[in-house]
C-alpha atoms as a printed R data frame, in Angstrom:
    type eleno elety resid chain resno       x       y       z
1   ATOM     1    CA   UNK     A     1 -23.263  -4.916   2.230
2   ATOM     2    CA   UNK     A     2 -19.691  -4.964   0.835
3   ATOM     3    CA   UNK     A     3 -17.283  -7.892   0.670
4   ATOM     4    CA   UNK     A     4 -15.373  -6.364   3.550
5   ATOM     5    CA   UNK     A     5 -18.352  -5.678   6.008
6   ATOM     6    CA   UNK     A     6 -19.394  -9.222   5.019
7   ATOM     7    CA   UNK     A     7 -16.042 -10.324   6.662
8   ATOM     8    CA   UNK     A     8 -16.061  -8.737   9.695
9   ATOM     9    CA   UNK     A     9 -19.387  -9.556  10.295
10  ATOM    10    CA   UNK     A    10 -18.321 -13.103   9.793
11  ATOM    11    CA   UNK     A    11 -14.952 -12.751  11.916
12  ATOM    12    CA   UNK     A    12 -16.620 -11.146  14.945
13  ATOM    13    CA   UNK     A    13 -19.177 -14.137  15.379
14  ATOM    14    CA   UNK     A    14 -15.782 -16.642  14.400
15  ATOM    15    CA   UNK     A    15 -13.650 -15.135  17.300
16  ATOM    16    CA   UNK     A    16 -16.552 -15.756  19.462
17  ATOM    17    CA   UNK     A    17 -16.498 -19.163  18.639
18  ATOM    18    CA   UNK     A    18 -12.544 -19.580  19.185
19  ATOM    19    CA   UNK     A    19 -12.851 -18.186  22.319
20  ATOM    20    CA   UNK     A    20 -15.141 -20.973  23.648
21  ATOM    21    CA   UNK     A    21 -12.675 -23.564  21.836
22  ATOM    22    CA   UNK     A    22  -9.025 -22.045  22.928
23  ATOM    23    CA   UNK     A    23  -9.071 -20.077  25.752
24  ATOM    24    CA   UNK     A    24  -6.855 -17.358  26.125
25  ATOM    25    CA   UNK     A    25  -4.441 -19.303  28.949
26  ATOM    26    CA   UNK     A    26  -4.446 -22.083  26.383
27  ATOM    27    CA   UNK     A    27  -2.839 -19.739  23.793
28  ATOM    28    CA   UNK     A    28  -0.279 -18.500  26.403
29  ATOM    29    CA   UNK     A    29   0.885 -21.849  26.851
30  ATOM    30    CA   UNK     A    30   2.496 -21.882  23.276
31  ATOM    31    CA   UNK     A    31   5.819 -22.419  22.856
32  ATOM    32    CA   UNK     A    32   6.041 -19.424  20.538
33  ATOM    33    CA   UNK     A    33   4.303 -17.158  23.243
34  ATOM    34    CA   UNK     A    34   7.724 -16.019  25.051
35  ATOM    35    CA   UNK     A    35   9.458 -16.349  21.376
36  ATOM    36    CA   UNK     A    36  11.093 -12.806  20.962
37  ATOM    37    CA   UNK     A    37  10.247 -11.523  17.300
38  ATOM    38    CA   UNK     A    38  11.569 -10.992  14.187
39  ATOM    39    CA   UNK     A    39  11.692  -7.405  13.327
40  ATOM    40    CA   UNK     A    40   9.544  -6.398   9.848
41  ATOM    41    CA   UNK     A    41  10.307  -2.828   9.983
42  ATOM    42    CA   UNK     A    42  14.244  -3.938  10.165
43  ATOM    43    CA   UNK     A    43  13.946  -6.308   7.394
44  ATOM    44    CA   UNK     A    44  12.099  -4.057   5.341
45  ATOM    45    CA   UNK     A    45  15.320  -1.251   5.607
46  ATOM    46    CA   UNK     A    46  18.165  -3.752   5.376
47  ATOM    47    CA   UNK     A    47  20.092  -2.251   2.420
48  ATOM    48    CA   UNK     A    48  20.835  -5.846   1.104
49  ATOM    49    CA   UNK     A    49  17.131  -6.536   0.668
50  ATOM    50    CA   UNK     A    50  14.465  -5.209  -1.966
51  ATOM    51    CA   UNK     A    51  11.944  -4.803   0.435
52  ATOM    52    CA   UNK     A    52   9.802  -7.722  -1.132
53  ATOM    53    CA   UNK     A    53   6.789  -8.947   1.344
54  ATOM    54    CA   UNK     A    54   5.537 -12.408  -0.332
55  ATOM    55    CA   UNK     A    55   2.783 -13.507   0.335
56  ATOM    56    CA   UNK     A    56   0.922 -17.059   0.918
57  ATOM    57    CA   UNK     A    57  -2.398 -16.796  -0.010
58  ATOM    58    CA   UNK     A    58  -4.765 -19.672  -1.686
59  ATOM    59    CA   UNK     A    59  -7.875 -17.831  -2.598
60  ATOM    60    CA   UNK     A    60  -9.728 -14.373  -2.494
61  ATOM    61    CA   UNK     A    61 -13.542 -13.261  -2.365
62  ATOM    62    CA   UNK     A    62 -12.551 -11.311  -5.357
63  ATOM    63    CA   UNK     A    63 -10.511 -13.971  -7.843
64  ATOM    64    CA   UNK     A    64 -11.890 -17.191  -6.050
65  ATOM    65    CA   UNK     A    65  -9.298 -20.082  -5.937
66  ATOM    66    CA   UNK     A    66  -5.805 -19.001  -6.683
67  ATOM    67    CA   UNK     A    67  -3.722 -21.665  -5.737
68  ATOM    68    CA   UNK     A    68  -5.609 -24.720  -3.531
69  ATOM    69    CA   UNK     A    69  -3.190 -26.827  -3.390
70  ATOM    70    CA   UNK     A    70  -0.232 -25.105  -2.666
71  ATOM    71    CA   UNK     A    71   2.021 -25.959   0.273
72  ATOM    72    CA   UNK     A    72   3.436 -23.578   3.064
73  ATOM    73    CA   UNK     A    73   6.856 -25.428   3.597
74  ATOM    74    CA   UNK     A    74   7.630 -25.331  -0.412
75  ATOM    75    CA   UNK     A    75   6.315 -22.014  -1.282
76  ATOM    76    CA   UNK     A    76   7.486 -20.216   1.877
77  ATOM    77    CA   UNK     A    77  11.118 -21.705   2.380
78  ATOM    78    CA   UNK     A    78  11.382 -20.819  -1.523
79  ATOM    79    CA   UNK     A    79  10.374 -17.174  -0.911
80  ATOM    80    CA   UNK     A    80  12.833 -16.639   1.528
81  ATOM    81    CA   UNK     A    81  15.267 -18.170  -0.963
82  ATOM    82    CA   UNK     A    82  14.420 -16.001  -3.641
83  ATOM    83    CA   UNK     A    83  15.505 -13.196  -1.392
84  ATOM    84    CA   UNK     A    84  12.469 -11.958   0.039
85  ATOM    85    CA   UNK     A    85  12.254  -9.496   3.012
86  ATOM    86    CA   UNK     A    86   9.301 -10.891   4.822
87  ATOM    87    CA   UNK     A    87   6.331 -13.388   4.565
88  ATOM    88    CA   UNK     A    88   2.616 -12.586   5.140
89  ATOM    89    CA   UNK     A    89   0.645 -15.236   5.427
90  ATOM    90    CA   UNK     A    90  -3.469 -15.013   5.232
91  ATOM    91    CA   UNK     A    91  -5.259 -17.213   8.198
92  ATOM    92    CA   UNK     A    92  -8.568 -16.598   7.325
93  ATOM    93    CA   UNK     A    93 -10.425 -19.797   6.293
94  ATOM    94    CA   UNK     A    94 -14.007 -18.814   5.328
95  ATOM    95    CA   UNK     A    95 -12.955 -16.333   2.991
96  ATOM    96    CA   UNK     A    96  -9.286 -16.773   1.741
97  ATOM    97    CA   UNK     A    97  -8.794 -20.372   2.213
98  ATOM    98    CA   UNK     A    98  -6.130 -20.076   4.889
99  ATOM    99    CA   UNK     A    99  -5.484 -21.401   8.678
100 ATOM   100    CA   UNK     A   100  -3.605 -20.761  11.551
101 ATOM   101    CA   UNK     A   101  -1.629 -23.861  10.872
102 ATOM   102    CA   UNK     A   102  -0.314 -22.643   7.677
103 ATOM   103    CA   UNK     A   103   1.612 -19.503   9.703
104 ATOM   104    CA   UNK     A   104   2.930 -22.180  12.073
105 ATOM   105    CA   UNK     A   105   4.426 -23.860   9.412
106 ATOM   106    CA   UNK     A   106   5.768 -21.538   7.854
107 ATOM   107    CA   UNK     A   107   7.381 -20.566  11.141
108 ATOM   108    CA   UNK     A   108   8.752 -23.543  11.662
109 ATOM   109    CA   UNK     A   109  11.010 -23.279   8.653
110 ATOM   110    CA   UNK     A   110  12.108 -19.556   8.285
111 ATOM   111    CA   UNK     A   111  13.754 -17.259  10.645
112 ATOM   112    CA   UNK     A   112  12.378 -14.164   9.218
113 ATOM   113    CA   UNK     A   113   9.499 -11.613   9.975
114 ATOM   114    CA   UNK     A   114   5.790 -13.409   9.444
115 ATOM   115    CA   UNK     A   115   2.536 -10.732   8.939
116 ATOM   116    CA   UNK     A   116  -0.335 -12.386   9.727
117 ATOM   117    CA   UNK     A   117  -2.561 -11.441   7.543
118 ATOM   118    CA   UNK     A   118  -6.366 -11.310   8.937
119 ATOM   119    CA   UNK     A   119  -9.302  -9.134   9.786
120 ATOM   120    CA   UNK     A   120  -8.383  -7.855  13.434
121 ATOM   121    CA   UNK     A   121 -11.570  -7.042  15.127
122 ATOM   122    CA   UNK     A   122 -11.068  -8.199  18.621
123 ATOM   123    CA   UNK     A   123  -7.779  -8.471  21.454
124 ATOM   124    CA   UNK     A   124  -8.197 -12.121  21.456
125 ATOM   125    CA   UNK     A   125  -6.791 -12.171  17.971
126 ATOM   126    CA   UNK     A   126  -3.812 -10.601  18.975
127 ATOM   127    CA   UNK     A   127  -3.116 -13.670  21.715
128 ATOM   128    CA   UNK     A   128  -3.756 -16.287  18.869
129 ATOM   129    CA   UNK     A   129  -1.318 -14.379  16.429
130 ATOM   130    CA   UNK     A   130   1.514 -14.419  18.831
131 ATOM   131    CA   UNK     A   131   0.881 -18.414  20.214
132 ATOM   132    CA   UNK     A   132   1.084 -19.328  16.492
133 ATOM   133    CA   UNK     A   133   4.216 -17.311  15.720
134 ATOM   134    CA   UNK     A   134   3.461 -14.457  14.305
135 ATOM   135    CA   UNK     A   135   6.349 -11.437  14.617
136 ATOM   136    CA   UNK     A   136   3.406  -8.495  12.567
137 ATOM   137    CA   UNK     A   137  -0.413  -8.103  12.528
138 ATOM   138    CA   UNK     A   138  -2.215  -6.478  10.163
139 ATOM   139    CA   UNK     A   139  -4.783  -3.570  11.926
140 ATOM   140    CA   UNK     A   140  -7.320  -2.494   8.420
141 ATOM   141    CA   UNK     A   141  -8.052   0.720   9.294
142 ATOM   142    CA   UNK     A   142 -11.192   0.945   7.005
143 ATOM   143    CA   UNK     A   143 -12.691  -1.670   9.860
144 ATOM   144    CA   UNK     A   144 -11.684  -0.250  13.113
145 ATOM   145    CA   UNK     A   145 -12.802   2.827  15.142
146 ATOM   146    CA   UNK     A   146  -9.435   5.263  15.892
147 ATOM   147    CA   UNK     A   147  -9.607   4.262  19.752
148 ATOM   148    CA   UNK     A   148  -9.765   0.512  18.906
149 ATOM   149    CA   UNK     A   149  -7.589   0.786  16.259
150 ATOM   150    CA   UNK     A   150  -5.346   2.524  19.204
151 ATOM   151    CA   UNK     A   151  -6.015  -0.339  21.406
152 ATOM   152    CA   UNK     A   152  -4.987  -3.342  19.957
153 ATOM   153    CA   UNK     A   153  -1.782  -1.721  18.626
154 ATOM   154    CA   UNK     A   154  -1.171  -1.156  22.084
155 ATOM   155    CA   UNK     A   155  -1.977  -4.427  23.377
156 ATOM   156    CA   UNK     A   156   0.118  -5.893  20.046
157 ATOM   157    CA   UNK     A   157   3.106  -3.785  21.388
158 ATOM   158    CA   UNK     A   158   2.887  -5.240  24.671
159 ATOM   159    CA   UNK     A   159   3.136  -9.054  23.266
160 ATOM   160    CA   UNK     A   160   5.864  -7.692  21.679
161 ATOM   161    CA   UNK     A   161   4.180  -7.926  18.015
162 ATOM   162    CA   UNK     A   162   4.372  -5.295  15.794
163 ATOM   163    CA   UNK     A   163   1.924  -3.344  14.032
164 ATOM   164    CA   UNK     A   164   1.090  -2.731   9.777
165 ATOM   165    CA   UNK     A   165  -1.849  -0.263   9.711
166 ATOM   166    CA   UNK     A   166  -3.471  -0.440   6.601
167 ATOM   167    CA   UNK     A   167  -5.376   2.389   4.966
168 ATOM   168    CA   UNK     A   168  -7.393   2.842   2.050
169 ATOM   169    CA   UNK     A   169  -7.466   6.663   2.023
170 ATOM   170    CA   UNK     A   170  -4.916   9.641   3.068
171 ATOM   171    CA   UNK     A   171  -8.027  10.587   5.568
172 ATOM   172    CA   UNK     A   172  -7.723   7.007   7.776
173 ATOM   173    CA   UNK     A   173  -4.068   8.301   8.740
174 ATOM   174    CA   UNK     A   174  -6.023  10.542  11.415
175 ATOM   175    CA   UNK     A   175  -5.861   7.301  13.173
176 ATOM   176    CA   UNK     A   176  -2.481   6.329  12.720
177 ATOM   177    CA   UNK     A   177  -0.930   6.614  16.334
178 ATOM   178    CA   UNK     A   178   2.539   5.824  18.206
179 ATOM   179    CA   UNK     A   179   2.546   1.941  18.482
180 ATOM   180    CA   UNK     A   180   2.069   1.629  14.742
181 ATOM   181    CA   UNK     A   181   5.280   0.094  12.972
182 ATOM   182    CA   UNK     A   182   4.286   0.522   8.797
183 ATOM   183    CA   UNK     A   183   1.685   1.814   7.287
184 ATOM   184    CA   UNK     A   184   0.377   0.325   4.129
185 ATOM   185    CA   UNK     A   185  -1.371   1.945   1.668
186 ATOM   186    CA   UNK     A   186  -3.787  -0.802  -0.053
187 ATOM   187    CA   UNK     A   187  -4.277  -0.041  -3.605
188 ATOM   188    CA   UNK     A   188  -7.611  -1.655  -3.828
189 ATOM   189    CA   UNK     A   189 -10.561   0.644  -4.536
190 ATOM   190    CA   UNK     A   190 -12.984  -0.981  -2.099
191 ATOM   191    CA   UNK     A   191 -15.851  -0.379  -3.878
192 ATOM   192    CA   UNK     A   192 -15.014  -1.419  -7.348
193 ATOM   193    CA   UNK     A   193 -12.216  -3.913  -6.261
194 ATOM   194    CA   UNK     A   194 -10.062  -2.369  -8.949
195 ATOM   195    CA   UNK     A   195  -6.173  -1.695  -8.486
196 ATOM   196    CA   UNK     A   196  -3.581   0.913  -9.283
197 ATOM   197    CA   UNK     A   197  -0.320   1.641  -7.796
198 ATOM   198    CA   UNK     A   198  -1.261   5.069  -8.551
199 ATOM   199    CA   UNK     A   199  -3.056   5.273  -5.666
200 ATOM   200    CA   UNK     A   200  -0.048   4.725  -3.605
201 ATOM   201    CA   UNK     A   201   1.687   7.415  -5.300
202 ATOM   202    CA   UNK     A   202  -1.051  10.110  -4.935
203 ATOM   203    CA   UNK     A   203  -1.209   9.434  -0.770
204 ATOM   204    CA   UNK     A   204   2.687   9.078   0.471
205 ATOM   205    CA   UNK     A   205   3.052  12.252   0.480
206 ATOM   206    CA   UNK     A   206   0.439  12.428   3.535
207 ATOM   207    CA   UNK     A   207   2.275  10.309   5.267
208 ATOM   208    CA   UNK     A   208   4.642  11.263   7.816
209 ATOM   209    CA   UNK     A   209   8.442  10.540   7.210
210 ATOM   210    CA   UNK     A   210   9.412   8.660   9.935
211 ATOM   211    CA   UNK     A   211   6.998   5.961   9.421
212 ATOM   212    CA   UNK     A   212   7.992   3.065   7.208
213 ATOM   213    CA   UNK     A   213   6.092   2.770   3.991
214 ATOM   214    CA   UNK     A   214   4.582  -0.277   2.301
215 ATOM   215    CA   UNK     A   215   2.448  -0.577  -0.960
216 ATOM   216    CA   UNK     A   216  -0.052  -3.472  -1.474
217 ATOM   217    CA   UNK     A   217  -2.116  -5.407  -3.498
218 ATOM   218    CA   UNK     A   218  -1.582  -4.848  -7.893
219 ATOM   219    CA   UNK     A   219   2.178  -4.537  -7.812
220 ATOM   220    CA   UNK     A   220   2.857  -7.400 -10.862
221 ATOM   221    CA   UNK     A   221   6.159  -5.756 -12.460
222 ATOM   222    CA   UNK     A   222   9.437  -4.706 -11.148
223 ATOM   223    CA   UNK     A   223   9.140  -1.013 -13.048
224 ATOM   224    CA   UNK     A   224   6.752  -1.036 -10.541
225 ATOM   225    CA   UNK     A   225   8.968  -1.575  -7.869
226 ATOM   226    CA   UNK     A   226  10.847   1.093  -9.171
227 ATOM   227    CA   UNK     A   227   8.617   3.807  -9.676
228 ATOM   228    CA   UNK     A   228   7.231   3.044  -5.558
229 ATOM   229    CA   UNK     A   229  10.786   3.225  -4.164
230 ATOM   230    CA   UNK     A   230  12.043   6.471  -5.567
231 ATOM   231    CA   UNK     A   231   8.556   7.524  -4.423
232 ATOM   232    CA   UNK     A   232   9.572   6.763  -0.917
233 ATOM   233    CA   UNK     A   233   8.143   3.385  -0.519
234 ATOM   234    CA   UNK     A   234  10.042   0.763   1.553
235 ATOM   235    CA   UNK     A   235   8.113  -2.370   1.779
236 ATOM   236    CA   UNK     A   236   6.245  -4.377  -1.049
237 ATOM   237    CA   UNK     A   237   3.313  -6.707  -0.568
238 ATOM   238    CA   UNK     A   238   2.891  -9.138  -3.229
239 ATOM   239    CA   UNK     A   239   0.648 -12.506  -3.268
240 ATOM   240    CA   UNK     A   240  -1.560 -13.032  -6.400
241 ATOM   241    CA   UNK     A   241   1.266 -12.172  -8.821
242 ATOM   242    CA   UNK     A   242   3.816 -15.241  -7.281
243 ATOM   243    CA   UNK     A   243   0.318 -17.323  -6.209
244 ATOM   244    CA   UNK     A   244  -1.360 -17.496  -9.234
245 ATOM   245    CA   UNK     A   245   1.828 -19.025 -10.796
246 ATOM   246    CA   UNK     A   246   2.685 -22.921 -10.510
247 ATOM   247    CA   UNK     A   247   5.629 -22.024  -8.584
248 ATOM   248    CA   UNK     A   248   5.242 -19.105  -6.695
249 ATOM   249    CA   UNK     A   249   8.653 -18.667  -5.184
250 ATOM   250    CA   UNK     A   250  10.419 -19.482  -8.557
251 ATOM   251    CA   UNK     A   251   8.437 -16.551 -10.179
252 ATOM   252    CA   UNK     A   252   9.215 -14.840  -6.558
253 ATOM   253    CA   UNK     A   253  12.868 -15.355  -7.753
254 ATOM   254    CA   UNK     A   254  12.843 -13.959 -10.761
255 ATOM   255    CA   UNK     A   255  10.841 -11.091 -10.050
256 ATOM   256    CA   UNK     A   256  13.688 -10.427  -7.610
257 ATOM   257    CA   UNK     A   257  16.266 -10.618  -9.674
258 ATOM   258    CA   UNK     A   258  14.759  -8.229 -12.636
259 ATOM   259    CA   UNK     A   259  14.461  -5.608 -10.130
260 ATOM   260    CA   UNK     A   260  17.816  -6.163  -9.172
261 ATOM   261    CA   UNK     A   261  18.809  -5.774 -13.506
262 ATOM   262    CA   UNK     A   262  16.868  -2.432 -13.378
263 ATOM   263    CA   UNK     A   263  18.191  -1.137 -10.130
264 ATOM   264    CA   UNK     A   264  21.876  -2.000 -11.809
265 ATOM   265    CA   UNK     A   265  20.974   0.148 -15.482
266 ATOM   266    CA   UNK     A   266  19.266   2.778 -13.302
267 ATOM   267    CA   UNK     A   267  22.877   3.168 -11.177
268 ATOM   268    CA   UNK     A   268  24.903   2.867 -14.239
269 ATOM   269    CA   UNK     A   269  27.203   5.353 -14.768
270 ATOM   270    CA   UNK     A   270  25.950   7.242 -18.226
């Protein structure tokens, strides 16, 4: 069994157990429920940002702990600082160390779009990411069937949320469909847990035109940055590279600003 089955496995007997716990008409009592959200595909084509999606993440099945003791308000207020586009923010506890909570927080102190980052696998999920204020959910198309992965975009539209589909492989666009937002290509080989921006660069060209483009996971240079923009790439997801730093949204900063020193010598007159 991979890491990945291991999670859903894990998340569809979890979601069971939050039903029990928070009802769904407990949810809709939230005062973020009738919030109207923050647009990610906006953010991510606003011509005075870089497109940067940092992310708040403590730990991975992969690396293990990556930053425990890190704290929402600092790290997330301090992202948006730094100039970044968007924050995702990982609410799985068993297997990445995060909580609901920690997207409320960082809610509470940013007017900008918030991913919630997560293993989708059931509706419910859907109610819980907008009552914790959520404005994007993540749908991983490696674990969902095309009609479910149809379904819950739909639903997500209807809560007004909207949609990243992530995929793994220029084949899981066959279930890309017309309530989906961004697709992401993850550059994570699934099996080996290796990383490459390259394989963002060999599937974009699959992927329609209209749709707004992300890349994710391995980006840890701003040549990087580079290379996946003139590609066509709009969006950026970044969390280990900032996390695994003592100050994530200082090296957020910085990263920031050297892309900024490229994109300036790049549009240099010669």
């Amino acid at each position: 069994m991979t890491i990945l089955e291991k999670i859903i496995q894990h998340k569809i007997k979890e979601v069971a157990e939050r039903k029990a716990i928070y009802p769904q008409q407990l949810l809709e009592r939230s005062i973020y429920f009738e919030t109207p959200v923050v647009s990610l595909k906006k953010y991510l084509l606003r011509p005075d940002k870089y497109g940067i999606i940092a992310e708040f993440k403590r730990r991975s099945p992969s690396k293990g702990n990556i930053n425990p003791y890190a704290k929402v308000e600092k790290v997330s207020i301090g992202y948006m600082q730094a100039g970044a586009s968007a924050l995702s923010v990982l609410t799985d506890e068993q297997f990445f160390g995060g909580q609901n909570a920690d997207l409320t927080e960082a809610r509470k102190f940013n007017f900008c779009p918030i991913l919630r980052k997560d293993f989708v696998v059931d509706e419910y999920q859907l109610i819980e990411a907008k009552s914790i204020g959520a404005d994007a959910i993540l749908l991983i198309a490696e674990c969902l069937e095309k009609k479910q992965l149809q379904q819950l975009a739909k639903m997500a539209k209807s809560l007004g949320l909207e949609v990243l589909m992530e995929i793994h492989s220029a084949d899981q666009l066959d279930k890309l469909n017309q309530y989906v937002d961004v697709v992401g290509v993850n550059n994570r080989d699934l099996k080996t847990f290796k990383v490459s921006i390259q394989h963002s660069l060999e599937i974009i060209h699959a992927i329609p035109n209209d749709v707004v483009k992300i890349s994710e996971s391995g980006i840890s240079n701003p040549e990087s940055i580079i290379t996946l923009k003139q590609a066509g790439f709009q969006g950026f997801l970044i969390g280990e590279h900032f996390m695994h730093t003592a100050e994530p949204h200082k090296t957020c900063a910085q990263f920031i600003s050297d892309i900024k020193s490229l994109e300036t010598v790049k549009n240099k007159p010669s």
